[in-house]
C-alpha positions as a LaTeX table, in Angstrom:
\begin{tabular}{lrrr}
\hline
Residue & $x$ (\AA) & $y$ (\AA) & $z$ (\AA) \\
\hline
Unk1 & $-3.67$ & $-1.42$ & $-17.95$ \\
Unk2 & $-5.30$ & $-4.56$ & $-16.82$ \\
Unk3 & $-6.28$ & $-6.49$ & $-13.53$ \\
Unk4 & $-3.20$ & $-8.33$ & $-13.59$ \\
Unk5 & $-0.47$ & $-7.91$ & $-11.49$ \\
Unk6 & 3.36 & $-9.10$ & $-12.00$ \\
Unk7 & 5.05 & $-10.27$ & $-8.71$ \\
Unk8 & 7.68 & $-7.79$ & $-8.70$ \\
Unk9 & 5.13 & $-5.10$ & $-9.58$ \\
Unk10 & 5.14 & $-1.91$ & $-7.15$ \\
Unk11 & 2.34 & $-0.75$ & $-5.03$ \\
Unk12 & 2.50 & 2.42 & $-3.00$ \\
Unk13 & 0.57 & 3.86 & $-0.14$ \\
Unk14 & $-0.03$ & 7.42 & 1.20 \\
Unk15 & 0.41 & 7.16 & 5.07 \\
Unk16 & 0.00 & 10.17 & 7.27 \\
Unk17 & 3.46 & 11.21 & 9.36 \\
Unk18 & 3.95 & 10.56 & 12.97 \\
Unk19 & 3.20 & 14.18 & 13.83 \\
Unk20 & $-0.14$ & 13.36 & 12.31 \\
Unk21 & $-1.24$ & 10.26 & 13.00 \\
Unk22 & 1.41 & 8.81 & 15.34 \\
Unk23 & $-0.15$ & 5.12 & 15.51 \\
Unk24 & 0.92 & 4.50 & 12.07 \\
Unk25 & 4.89 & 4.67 & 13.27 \\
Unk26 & 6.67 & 3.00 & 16.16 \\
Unk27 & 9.18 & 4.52 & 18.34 \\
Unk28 & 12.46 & 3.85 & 16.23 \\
Unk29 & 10.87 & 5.69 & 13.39 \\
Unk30 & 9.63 & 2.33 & 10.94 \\
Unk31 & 6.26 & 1.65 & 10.22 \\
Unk32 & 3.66 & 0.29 & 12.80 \\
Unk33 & 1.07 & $-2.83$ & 11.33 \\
Unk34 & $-1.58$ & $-0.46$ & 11.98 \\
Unk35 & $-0.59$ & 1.28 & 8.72 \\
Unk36 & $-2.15$ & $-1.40$ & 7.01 \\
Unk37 & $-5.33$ & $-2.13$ & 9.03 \\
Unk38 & $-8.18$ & $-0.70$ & 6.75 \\
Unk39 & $-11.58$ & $-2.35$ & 7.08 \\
Unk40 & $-12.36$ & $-0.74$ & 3.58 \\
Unk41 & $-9.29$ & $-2.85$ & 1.69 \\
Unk42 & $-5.80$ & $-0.81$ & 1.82 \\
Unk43 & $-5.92$ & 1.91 & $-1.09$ \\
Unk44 & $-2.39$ & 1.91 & $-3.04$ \\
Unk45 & $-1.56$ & 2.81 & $-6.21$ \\
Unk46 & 0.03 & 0.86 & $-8.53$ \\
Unk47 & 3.43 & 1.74 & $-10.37$ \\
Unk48 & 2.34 & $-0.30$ & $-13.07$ \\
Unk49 & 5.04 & 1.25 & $-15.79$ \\
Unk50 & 6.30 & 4.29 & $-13.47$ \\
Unk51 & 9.57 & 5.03 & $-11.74$ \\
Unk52 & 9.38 & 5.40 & $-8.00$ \\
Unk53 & 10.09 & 8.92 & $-8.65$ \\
Unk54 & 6.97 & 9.28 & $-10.62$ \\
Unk55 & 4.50 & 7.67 & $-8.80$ \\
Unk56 & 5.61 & 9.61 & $-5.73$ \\
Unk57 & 5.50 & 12.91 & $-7.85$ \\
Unk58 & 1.66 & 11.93 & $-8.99$ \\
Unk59 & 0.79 & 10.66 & $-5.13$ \\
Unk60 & 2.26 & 13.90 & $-3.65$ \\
Unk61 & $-0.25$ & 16.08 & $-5.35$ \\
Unk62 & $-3.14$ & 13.86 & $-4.20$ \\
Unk63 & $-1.87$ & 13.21 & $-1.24$ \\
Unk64 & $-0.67$ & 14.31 & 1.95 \\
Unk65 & 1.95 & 12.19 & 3.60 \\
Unk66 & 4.54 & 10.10 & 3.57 \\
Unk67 & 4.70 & 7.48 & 0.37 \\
Unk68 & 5.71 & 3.77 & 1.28 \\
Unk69 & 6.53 & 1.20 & $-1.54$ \\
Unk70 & 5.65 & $-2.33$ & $-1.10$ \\
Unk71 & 6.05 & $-5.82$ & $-3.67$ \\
Unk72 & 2.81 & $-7.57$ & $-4.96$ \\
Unk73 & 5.16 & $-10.70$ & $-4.43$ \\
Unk74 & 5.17 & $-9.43$ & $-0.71$ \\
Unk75 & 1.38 & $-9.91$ & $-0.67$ \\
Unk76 & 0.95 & $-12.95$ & $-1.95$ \\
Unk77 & 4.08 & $-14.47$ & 0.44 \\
Unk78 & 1.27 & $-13.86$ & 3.38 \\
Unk79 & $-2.01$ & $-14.67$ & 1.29 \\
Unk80 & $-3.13$ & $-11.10$ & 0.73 \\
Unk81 & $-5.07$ & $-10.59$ & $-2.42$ \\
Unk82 & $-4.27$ & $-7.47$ & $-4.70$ \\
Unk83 & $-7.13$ & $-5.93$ & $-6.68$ \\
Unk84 & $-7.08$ & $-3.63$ & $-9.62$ \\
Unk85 & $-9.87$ & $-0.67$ & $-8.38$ \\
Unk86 & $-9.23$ & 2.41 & $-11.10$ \\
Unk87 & $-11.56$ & 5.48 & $-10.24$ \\
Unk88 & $-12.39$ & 7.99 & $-12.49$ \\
Unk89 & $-9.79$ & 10.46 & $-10.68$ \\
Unk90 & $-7.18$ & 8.00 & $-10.04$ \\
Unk91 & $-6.00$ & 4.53 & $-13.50$ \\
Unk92 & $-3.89$ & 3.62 & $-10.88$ \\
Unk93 & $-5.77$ & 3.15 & $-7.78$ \\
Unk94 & $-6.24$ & $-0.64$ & $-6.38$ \\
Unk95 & $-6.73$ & $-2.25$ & $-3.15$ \\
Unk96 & $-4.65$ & $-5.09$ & $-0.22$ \\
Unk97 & $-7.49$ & $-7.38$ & 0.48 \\
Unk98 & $-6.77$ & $-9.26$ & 3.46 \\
Unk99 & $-8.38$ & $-12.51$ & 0.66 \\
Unk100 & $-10.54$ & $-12.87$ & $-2.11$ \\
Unk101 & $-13.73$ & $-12.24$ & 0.35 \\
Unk102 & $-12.25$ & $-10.28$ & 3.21 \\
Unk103 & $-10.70$ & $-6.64$ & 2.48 \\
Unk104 & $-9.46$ & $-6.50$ & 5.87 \\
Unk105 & $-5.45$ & $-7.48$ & 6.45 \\
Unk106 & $-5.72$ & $-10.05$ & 9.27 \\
Unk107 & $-3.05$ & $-8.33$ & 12.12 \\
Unk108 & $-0.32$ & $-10.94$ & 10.98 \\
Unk109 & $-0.56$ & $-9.70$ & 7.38 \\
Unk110 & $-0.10$ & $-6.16$ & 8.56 \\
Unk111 & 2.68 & $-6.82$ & 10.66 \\
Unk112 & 4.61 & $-8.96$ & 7.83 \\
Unk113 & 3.79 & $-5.88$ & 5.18 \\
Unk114 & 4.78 & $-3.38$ & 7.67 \\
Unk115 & 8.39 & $-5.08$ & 7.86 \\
Unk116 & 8.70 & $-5.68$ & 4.22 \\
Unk117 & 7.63 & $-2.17$ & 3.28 \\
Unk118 & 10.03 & 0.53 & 2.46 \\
Unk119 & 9.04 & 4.50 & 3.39 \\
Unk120 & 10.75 & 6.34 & $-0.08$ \\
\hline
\end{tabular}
């Protein structure tokens, strides 16, 4: 694996459910921007060569929550950088930078991910 990323590459995130942390979900169910408000840069992993099934399998016993899928083409429509950040626990593990020297999504960017992104 390497630090680049194909446009119709897969990135997934871990997001708590409503029950949880109910600021991450609007009212009709779908994901609220503040999902993707992280001043840290938004951890995802990347599906790199993985099905959906897969990567949600590996994420699951990480994480807890719900797993959302989103396109790297989807980033770059709104000017969001994505960044290859492997940790020793995680090859897969990279970040939504908001631009090459901000890692946090300005509130537009959220909102436009949180419509494109699908919950699997």
């Amino acid at each position: 694996m390497n630090d680049h990323f194909e446009k119709n590459e897969k990135l997934y995130r871990a997001i708590c459910p409503p029950e949880v942390a109910a600021l991450y979900w609007k009212r009709d169910g779908s994901l609220s921007y503040r999902a993707f408000a992280d001043p840290k840069g938004l951890s995802v992993d990347r599906g790199y060569d993985r099905s959906d099934a897969e990567v949600v399998d590996s994420m699951k016993k990480r994480l807890k929550g719900m797993i959302a899928r989103v396109y790297v083409r989807t980033c770059l429509e709104v000017g969001a950088t994505v960044k290859y950040l492997p940790s020793a626990k995680n090859p897969y593990h990279s970040e939504i930078h908001g631009s090459e020297n901000e890692k946090l999504l300005s509130k537009h960017q959220c909102f436009y991910l949180a419509g494109k992104t699908t919950v699997l």
